[in-house]
N, C-alpha and C positions, 0 to 999 in steps of 0.2 A: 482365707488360707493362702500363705503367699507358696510363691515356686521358688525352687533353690535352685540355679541355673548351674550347672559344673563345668565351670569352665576354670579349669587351671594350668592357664598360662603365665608363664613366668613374667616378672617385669623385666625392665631393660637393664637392671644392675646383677642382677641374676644372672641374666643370658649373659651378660660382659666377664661375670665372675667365674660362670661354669666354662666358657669358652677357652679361658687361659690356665684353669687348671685342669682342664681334661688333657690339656698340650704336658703335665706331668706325669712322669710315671708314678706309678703305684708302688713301687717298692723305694720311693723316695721318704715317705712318711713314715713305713714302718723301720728303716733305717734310722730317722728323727727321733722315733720313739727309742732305739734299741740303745742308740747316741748317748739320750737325752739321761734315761736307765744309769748309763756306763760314767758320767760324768757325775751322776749324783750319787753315787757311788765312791768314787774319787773324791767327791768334797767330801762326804760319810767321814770316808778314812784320813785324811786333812786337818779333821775335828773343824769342819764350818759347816754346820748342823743344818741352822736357817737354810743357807745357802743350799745347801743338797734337798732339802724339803721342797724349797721354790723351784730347780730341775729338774727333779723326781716328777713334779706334778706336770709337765709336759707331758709326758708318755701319753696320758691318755686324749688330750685334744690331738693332736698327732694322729693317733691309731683311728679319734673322727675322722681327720679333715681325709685321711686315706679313704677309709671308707666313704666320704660323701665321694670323693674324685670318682672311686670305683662306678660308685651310681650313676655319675652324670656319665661316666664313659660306655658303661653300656645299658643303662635308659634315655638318660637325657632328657633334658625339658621340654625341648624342640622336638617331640616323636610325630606327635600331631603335623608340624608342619612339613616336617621330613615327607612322613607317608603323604599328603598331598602335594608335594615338591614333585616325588616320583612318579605321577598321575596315575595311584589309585583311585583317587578320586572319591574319599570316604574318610569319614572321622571315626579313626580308630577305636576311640572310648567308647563308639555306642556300636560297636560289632556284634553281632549275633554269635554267641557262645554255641558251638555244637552240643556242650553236654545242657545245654539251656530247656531242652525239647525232652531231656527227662528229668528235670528238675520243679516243670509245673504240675503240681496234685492235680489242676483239675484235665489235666492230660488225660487221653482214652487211650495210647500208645499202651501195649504192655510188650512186655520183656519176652 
C-alpha cells in the first residue's frame, strides 16, 4: 500500500503567475466581464451576430480569472511558507483542529 504525501506546493510558473495578478484589483475583471456583456451587445444590435457570440463568450473566463485573483489574494499558494517565514514554526495543513477532539467516536469526552 503506498502513502500519498500532501504536499501542494505550487511550481515556479504558478508562484510567477499568481504574484503578478494578485498585484490586480478585483474589480478589474468584473468590469471585463460587464465590458465584454456591453460590447456584445453593440455588435447584437450592428446585426454582426458571429462577432457578438465570440464577445459575449468572454464574460464568463473574466468573472474566472476574478475569482481565481480573489483566491490567490487571500489564500495564496505560498500560506505554508508565509506561516514559517513568520516563525511559527509549523506546517499549517497538519494543525490540530479544536473541533477534532469531538469528532473521534472512539472519544470518552461527553458533552
Amino acid at each position: 500500500m503506498s502513502v500519498i504525501q500532501n504536499d501542494h506546493s505550487e511550481g515556479p510558473v504558478a508562484k510567477a503567475i499568481e504574484k503578478q495578478t494578485s498585484k490586480l484589483p478585483s474589480d478589474l475583471f468584473l468590469w471585463a466581464a460587464l465590458g465584454s456583456m456591453a460590447a456584445s451587445a453593440t455588435l447584437k444590435i450592428l446585426a454582426k451576430d458571429k462577432t457578438a457570440l465570440f464577445v459575449g463568450q468572454w464574460a464568463a473566463p473574466f468573472l474566472l480569472l476574478g475569482l481565481y485573483n480573489k483566491i490567490v489574494k487571500l489564500e495564496g499558494s505560498d500560506k505554508k511558507d508565509k506561516d514559517l517565514d513568520a516563525g511559527y514554526g509549523f506546517d499549517s495543513e497538519f494543525e490540530e483542529h479544536p473541533i477534532s477532539d469531538y469528532a473521534d467516536p472512539n472519544s470518552e469526552s461527553t458533552f
